[in-house]
TORTORDO-470716 format. One record per residue: chain; x, y negated, z of N, C-alpha, C, O, CB in turn. Coordinates in pm, whole numbers, plus 32768, in hexadecimal, padded with zeros to 4 digits. Glycine has a CB too. Example, Ala and Ser with C-alpha at 12.3 -4.5 7.8 and 13.67 -1.06 7.14 Angstrom:
BEGIN
unit/n.X/n.Y/n.Z/ca.X/ca.Y/ca.Z/c.X/c.Y/c.Z/o.X/o.Y/o.Z/cb.X/cb.Y/cb.Z
A/8527/8239/830C/84CE/81C2/830C/8528/814A/830C/8590/814C/834E/846B/81BF/8389
A/8505/80E1/82C4/8557/806A/82CA/850A/7FFD/8313/853D/7F8E/8324/8580/803C/823C
This chain:
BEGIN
unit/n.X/n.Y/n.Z/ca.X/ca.Y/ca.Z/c.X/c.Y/c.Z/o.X/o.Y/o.Z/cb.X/cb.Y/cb.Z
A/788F/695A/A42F/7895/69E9/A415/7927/6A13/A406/7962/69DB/A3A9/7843/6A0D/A397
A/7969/6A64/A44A/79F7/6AC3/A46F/7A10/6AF5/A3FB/7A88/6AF6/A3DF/79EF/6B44/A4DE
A/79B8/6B2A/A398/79BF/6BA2/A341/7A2B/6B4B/A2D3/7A96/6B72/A2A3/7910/6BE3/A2FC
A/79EE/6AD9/A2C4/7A2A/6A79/A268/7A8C/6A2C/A26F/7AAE/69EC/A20C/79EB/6A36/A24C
A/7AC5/6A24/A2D6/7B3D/6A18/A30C/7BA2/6A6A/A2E9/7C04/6A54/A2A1/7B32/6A1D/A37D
A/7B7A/6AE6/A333/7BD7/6B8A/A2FC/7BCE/6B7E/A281/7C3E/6B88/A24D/7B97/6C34/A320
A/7B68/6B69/A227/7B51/6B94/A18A/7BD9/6B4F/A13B/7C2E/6B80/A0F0/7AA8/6B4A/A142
A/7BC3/6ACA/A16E/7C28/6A49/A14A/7CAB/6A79/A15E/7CF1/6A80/A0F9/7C16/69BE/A1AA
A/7CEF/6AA9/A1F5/7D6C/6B00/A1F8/7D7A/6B63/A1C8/7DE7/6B96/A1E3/7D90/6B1F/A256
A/7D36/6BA1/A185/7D43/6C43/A161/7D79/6C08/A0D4/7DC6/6C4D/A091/7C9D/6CBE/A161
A/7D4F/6B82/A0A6/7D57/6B55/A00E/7DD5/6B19/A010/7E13/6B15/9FA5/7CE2/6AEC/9FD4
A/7E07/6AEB/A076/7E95/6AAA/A095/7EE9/6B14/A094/7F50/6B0D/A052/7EA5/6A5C/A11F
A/7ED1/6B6A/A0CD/7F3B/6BCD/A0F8/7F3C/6C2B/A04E/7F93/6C6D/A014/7EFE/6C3D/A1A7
A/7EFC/6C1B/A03E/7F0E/6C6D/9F8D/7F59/6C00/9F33/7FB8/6C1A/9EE9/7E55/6C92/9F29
A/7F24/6B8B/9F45/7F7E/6B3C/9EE3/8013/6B1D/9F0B/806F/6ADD/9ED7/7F3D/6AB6/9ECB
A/800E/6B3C/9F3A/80B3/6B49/9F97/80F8/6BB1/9F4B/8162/6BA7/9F0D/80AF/6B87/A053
A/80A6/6C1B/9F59/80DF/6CB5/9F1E/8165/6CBF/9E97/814D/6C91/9E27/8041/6D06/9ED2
A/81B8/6CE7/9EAC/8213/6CF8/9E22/821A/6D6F/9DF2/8282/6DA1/9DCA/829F/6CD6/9E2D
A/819B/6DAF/9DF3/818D/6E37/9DB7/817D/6E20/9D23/8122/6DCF/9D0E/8111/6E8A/9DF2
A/81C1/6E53/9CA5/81D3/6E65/9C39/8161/6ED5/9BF7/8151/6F40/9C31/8259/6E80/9C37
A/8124/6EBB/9B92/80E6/6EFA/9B61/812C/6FA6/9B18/8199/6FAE/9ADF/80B2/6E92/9B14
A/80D8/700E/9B2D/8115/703C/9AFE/80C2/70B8/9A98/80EE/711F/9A65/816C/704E/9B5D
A/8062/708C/9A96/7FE7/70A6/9A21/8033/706A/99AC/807B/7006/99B2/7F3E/704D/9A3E
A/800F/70D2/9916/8054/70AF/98B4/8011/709B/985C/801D/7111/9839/80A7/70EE/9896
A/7FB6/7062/97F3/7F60/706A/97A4/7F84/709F/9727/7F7B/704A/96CD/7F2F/7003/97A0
A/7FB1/7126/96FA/8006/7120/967C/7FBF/70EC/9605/7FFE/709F/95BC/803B/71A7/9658
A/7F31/710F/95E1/7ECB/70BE/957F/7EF9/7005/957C/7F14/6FD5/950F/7E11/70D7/95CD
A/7EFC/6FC9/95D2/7EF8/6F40/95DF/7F65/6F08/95F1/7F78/6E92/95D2/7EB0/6F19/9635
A/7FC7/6F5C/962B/8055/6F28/9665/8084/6EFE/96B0/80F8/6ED6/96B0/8083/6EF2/9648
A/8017/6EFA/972A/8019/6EAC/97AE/8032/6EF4/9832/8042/6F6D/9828/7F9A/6E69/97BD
A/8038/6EC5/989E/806A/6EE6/9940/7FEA/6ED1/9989/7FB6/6E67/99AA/80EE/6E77/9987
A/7FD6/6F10/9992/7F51/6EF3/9A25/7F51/6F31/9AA3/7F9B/6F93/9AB3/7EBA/6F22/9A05
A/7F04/6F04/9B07/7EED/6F5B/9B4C/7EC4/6FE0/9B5D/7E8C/7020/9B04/7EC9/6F36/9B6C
A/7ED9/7007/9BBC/7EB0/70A2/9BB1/7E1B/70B7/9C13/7E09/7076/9C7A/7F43/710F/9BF7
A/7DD3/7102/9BED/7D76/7112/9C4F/7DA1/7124/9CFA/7D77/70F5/9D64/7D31/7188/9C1C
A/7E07/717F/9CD2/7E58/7184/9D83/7E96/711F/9DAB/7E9A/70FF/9E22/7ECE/71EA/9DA0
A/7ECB/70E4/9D53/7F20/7075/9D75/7E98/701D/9DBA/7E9D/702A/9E34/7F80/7029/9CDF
A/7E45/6FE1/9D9D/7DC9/6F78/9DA9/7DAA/6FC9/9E3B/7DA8/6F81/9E9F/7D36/6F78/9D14
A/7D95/703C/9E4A/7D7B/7079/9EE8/7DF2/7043/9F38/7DF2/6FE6/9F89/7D7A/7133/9EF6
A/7E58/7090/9F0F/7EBF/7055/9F8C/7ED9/6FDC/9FA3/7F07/6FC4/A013/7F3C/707A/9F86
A/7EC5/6F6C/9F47/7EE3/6EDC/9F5A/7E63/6EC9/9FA8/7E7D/6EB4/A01E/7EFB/6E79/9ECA
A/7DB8/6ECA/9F88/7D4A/6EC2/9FE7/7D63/6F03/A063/7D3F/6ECA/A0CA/7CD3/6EF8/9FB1
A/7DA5/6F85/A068/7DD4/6FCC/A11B/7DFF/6F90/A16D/7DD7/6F78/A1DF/7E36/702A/A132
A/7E96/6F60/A10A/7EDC/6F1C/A17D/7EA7/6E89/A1BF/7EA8/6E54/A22E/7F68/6F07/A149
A/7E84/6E70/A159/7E4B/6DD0/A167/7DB4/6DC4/A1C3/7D9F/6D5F/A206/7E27/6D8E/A0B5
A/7D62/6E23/A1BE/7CE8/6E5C/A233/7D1E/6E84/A29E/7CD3/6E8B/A2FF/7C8F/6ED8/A20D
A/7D97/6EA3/A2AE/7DA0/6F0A/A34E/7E0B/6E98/A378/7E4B/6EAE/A3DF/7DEF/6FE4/A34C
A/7E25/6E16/A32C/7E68/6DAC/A384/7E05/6D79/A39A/7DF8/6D77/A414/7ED0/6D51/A359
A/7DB1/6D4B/A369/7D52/6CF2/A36D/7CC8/6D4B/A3CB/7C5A/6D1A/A3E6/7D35/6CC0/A2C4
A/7CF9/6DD9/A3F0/7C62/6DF6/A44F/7BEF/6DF8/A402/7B8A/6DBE/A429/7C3C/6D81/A4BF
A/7BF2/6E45/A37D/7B67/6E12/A32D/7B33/6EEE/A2F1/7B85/6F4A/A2F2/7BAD/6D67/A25E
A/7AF2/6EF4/A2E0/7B14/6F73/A28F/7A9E/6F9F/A1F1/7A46/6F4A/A203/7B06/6FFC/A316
A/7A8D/6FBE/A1BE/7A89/6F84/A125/7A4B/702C/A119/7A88/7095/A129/7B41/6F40/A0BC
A/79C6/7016/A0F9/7967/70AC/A0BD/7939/7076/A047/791B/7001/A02B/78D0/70EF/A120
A/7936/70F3/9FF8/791E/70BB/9F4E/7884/7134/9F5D/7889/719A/9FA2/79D7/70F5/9EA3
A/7822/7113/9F1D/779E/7187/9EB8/7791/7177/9E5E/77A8/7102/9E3F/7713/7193/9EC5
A/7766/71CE/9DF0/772B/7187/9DA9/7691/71B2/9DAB/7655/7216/9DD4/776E/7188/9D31
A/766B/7139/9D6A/75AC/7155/9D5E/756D/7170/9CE0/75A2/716B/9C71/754F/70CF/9D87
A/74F7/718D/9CFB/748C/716F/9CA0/7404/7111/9C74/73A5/7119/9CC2/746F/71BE/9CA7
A/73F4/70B8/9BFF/7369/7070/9C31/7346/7078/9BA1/7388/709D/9B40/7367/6FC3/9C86
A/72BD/7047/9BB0/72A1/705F/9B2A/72C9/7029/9AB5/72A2/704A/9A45/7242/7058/9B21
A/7344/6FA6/9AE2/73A9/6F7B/9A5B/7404/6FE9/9A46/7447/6FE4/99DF/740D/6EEB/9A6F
A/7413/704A/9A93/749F/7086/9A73/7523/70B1/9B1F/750A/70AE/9B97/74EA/6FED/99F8
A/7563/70C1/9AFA/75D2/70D0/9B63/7602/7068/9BA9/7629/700F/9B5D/763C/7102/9B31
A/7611/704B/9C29/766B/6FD0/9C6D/76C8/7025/9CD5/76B8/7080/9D27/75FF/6F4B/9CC9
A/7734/6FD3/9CA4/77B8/6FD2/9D09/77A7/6F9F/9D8D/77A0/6F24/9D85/7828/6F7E/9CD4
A/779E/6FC2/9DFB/7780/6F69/9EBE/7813/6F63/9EE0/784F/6FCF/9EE1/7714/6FE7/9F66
A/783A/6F22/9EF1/78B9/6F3F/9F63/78A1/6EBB/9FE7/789B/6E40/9FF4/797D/6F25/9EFD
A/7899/6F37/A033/788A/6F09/A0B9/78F3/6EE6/A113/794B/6F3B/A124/784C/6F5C/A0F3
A/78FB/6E6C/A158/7964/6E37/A1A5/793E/6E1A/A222/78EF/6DC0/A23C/7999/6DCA/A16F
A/7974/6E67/A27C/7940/6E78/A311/79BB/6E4B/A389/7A1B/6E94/A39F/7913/6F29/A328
A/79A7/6DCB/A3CD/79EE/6DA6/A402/79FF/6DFF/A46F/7995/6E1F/A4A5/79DA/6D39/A40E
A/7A79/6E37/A4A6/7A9F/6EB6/A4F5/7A84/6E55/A5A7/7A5C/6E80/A613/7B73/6EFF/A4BF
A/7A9C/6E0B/A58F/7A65/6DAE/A634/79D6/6D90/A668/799D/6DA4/A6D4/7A92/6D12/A631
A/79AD/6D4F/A5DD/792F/6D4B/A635/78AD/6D8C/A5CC/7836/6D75/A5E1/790E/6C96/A66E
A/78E1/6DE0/A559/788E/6E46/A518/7824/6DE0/A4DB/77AA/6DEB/A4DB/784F/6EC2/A583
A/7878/6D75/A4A6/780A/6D38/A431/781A/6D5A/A3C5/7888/6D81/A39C/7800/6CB4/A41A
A/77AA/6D52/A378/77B6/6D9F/A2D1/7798/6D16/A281/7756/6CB4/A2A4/7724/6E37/A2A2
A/77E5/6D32/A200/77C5/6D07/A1A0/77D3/6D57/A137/7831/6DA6/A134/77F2/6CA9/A197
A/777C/6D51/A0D3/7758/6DB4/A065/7758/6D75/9FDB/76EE/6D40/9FB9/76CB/6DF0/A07E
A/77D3/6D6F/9F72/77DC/6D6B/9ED7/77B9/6DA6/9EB6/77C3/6E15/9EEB/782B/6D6A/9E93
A/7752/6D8F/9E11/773E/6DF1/9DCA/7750/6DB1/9D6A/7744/6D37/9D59/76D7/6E38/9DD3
A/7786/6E3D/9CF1/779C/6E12/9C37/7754/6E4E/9BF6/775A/6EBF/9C27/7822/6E30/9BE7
A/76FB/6E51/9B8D/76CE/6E9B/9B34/7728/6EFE/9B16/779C/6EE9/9B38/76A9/6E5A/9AD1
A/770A/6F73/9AD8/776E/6FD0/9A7D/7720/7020/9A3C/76A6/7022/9A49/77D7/7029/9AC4
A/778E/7099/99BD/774A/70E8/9995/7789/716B/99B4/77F7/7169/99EB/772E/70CB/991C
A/774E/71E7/9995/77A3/723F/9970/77EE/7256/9926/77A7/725E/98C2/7788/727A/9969
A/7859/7269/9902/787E/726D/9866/7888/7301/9842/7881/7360/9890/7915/721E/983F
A/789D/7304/9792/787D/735D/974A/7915/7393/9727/7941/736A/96BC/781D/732C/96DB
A/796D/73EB/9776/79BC/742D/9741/79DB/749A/973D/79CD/74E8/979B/79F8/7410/974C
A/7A23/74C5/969C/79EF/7524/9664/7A43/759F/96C8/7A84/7589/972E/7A04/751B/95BA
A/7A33/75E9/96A3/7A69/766C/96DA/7A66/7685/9766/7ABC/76C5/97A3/7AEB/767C/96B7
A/79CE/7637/97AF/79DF/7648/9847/7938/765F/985F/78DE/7654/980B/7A31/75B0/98A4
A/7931/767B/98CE/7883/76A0/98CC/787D/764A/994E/78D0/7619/999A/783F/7768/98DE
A/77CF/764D/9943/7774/75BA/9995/7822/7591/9A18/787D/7540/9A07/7687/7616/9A26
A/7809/75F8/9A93/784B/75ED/9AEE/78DF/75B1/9AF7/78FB/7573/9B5E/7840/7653/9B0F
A/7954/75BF/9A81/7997/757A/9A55/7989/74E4/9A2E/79D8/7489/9A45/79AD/75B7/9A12
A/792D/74E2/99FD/78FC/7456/99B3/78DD/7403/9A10/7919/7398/9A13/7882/745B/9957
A/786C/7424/9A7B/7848/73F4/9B0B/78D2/73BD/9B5E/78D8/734E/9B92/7801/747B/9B63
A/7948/7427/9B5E/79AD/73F5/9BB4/7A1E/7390/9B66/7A7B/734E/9B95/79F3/7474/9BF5
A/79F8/739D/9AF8/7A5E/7321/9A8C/79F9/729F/9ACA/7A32/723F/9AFE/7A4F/733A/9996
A/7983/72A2/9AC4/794C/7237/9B0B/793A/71FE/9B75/793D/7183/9B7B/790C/7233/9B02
A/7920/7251/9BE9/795D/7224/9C4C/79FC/721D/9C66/7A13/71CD/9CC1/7928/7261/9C9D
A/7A4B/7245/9C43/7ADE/720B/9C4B/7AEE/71A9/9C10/7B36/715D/9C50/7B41/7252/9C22
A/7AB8/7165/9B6F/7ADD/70CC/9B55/7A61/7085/9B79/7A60/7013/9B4B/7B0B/70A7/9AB6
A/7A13/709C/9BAB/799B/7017/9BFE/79C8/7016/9CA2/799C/6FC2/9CF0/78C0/7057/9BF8
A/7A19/7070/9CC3/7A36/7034/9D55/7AB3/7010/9D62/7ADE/6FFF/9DD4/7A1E/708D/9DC7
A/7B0E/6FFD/9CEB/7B9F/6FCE/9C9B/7B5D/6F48/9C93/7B81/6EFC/9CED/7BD7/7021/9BEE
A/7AF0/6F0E/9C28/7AD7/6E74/9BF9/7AA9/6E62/9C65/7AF9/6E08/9C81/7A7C/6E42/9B7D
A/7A53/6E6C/9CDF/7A22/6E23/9D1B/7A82/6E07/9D82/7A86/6D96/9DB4/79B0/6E48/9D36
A/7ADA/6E6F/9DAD/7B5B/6E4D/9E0E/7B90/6DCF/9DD7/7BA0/6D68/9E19/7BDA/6EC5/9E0E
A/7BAE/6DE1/9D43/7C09/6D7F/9D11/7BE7/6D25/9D27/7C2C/6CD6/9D67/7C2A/6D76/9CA6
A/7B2F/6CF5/9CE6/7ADD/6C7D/9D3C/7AE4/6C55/9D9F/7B01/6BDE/9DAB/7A7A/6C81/9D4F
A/7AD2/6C92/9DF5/7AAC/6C69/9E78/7B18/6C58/9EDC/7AFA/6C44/9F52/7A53/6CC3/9EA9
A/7BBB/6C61/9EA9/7C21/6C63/9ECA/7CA3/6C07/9E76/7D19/6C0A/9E97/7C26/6CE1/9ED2
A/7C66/6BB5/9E00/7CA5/6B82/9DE5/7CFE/6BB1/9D53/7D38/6B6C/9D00/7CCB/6B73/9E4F
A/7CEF/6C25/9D5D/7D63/6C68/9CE8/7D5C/6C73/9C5D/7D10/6CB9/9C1B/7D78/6CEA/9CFA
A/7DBE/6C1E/9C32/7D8B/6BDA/9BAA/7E0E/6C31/9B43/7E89/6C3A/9B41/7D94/6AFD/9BAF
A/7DA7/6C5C/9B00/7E07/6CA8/9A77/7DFB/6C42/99F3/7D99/6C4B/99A9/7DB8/6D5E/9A3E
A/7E75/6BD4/99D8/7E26/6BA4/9952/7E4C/6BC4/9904/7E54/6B6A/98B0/7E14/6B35/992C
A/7E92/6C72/98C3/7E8F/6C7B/9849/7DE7/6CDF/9806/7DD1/6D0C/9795/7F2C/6CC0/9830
A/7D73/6CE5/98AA/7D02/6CD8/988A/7CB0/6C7B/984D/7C3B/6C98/9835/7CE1/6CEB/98CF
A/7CD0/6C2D/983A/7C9E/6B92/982B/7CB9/6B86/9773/7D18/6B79/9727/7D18/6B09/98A2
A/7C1F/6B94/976B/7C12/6B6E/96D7/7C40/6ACA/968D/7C63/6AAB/961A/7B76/6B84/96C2
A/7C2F/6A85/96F9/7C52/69FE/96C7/7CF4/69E4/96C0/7D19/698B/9674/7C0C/6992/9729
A/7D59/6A2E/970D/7DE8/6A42/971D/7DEF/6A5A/96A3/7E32/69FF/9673/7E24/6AA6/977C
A/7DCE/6AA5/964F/7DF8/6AE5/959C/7E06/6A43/9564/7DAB/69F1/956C/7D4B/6B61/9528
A/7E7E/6A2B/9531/7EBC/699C/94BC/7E73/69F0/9457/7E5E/6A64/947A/7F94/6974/9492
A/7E52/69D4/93FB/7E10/6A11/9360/7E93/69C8/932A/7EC6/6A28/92F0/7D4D/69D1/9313
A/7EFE/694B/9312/7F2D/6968/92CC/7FC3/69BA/92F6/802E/6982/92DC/7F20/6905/928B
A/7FC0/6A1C/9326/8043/6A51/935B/805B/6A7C/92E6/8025/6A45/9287/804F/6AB9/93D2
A/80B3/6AEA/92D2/80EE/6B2D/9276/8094/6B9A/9254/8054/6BB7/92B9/816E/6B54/929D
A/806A/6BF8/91D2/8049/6C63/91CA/801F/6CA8/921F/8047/6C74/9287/8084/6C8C/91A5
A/7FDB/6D10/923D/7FE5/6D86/92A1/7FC7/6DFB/9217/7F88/6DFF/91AD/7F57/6D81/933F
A/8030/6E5F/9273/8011/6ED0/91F5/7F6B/6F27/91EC/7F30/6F61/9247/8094/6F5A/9210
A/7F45/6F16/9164/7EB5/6F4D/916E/7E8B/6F9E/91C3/7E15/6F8F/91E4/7E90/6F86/9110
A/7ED3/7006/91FE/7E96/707B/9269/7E92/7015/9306/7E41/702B/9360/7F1F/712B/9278
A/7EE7/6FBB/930A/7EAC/6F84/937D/7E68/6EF3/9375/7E79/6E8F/93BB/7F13/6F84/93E0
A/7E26/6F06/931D/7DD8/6EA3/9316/7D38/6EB0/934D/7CF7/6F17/933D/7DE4/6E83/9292
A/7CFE/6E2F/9395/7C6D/6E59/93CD/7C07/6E45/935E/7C25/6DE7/9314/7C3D/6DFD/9452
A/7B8B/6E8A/933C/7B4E/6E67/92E2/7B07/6DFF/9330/7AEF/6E04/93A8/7B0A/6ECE/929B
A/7ADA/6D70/92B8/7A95/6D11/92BA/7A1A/6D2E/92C9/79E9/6D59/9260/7AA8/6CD0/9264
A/79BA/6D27/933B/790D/6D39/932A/78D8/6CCD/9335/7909/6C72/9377/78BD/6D8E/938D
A/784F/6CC6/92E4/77FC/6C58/9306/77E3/6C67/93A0/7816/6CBD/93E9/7774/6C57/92B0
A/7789/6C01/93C6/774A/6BD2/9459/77B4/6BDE/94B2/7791/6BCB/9526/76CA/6C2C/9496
A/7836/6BFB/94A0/78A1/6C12/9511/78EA/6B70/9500/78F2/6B30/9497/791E/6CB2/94ED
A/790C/6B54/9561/795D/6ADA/95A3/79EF/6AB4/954F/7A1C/6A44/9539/7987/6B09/964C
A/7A26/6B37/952B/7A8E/6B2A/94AF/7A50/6AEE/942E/7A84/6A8E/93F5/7ACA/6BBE/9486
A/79D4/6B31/93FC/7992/6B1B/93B0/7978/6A7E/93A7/79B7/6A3E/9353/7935/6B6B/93C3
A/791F/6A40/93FB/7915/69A9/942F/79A5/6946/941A/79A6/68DD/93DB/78F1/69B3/94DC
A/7A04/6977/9451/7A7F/6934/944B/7AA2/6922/93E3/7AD2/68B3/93CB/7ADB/6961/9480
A/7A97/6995/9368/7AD1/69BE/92EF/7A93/692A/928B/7AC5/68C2/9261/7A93/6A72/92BD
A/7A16/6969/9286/79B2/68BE/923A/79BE/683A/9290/7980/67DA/9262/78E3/68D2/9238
A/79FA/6828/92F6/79FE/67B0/933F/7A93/678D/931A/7AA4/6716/92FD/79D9/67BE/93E4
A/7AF1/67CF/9316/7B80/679C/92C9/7B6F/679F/9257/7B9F/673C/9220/7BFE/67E4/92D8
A/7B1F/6813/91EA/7B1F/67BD/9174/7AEC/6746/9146/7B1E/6702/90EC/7B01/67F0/9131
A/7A7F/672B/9188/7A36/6697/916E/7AB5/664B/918E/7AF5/6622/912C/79A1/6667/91DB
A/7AE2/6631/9202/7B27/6606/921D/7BAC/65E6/91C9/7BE7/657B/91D9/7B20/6637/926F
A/7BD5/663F/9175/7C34/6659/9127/7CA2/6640/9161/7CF8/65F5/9132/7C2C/6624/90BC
A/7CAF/6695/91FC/7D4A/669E/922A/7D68/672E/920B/7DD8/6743/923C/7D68/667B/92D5
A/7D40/678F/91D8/7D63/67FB/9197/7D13/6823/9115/7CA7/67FC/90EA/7D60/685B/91F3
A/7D75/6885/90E3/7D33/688C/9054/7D0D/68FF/9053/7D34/694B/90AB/7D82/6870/8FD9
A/7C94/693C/8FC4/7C55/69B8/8FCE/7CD0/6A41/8FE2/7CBF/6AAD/901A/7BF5/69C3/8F3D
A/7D65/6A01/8F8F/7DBE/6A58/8F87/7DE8/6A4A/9019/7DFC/6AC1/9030/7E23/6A44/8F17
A/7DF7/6A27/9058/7E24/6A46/90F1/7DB3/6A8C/9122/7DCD/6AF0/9165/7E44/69BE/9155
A/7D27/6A6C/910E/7CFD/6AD9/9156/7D05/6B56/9127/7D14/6BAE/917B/7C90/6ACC/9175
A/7CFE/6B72/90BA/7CE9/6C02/9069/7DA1/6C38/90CB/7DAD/6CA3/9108/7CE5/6BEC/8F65
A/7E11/6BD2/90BE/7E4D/6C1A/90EE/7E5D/6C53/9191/7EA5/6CAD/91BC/7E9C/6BEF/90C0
A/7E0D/6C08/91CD/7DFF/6C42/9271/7D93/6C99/929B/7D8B/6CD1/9308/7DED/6BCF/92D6
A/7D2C/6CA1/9224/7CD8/6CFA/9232/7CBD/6D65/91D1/7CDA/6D34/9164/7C7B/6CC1/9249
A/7C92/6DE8/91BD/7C16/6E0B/9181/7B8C/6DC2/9167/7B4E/6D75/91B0/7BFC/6E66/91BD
A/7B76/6DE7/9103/7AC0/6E08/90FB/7A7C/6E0E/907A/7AA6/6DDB/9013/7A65/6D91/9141
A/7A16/6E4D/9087/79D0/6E61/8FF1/79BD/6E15/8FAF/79BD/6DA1/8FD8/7968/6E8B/8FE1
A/799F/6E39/8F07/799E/6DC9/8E9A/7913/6D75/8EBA/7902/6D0B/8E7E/799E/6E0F/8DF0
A/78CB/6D94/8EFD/7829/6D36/8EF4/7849/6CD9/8F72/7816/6C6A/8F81/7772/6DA7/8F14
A/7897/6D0C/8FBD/78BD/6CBA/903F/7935/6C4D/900E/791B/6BDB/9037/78FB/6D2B/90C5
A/797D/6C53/8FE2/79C9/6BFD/8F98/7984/6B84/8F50/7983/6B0E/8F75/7A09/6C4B/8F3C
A/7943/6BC1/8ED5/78BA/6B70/8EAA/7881/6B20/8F23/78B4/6AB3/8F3E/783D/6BDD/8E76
A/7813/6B55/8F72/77FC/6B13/8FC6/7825/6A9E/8FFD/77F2/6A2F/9009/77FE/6B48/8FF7
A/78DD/6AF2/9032/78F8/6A7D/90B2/7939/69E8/9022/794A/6974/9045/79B4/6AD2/915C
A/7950/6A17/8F9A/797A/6994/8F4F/78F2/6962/8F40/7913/68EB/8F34/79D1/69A3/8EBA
A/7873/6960/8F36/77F4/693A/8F62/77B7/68C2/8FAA/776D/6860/8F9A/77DC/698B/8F9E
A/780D/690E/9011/77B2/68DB/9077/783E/6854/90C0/781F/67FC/9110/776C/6980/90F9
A/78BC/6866/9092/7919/67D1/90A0/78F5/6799/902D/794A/6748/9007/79C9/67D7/90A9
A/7898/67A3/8FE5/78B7/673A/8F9A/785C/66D2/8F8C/7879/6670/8F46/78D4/6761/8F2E
């Protein structure tokens, strides 16, 4: 199959790329990509490679999915990704706003997927817990059932960090605190 061939160069030709991030996260402190930026690096890298790249999104009865479609421009073979997603809830915008915040970052992650493009100051496991402080306003709150959460009681058992390192890289409530000393011990 051709498609996968192109798919493979389209992924070469991006990792090549020395485009600099220029998304700023002021909450977190980080550089990312930009939604445009993730188009023009997938453009250029599809129209060398002869490929061309349609995003929908859907409906099923779990909820919303991301398609992005990859159609080899030679001999018009398809292949079709899909991601779960949601809408999200932000404030001061109505349904139709909300709809296009979603389709702009579900056809952003799945590009990134399906192209290789790796952001790791996304990457929950990248966070050291024992770094230095972070000042309380940018700190993430600690939730149960989340993967931070998991990590948090798996280094304390562990006892390569202490409750005071986490309290200092995170937020979180007094019963969740309780909890997570609980449940390392």
């Amino acid at each position: 199959m051709e498609i996968y061939k192109k798919i493979l160069a389209a992924k070469q030709h991006i990792s090549m790329s020395e485009m600099k991030k220029e998304g700023w996260n002021e909450y977190s402190k980080y550089h990312y990509f930009t939604p445009d930026q993730i188009n023009k690096l997938v453009f250029l890298a599809c129209q060398e490679a002869s490929l061309l790249t349609l995003f929908s999104l859907k409906r099923d009865q779990f909820g919303e999915i991301g398609e992005l479609t990859l159609i080899d421009l030679e001999t018009f073979e398809k292949e079709v990704i899909t991601m779960a997603t949601a809408i999200p809830s932000i404030t001061a915008t109505n349904a139709a706003q909300q709809l296009g915040g979603c389709v702009t970052y579900t056809e952003r992650y799945l590009k990134m997927t399906v192209f290789g493009i790796s952001d790791n100051t996304l990457d929950p496991d990248s966070k050291d817990l024992t770094k230095q402080p972070v000042k309380e306003d940018n700190k993430k709150w600690l939730n149960k059932n989340t993967k931070d959460w998991t990590n948090a009681v798996a280094k304390l058992k562990a006892k390569t960090v202490t409750m005071k390192e986490i309290e200092a890289a995170y937020k979180m409530r007094k019963d969740f605190k309780e909890e997570l000393i609980k449940q390392s011990s």
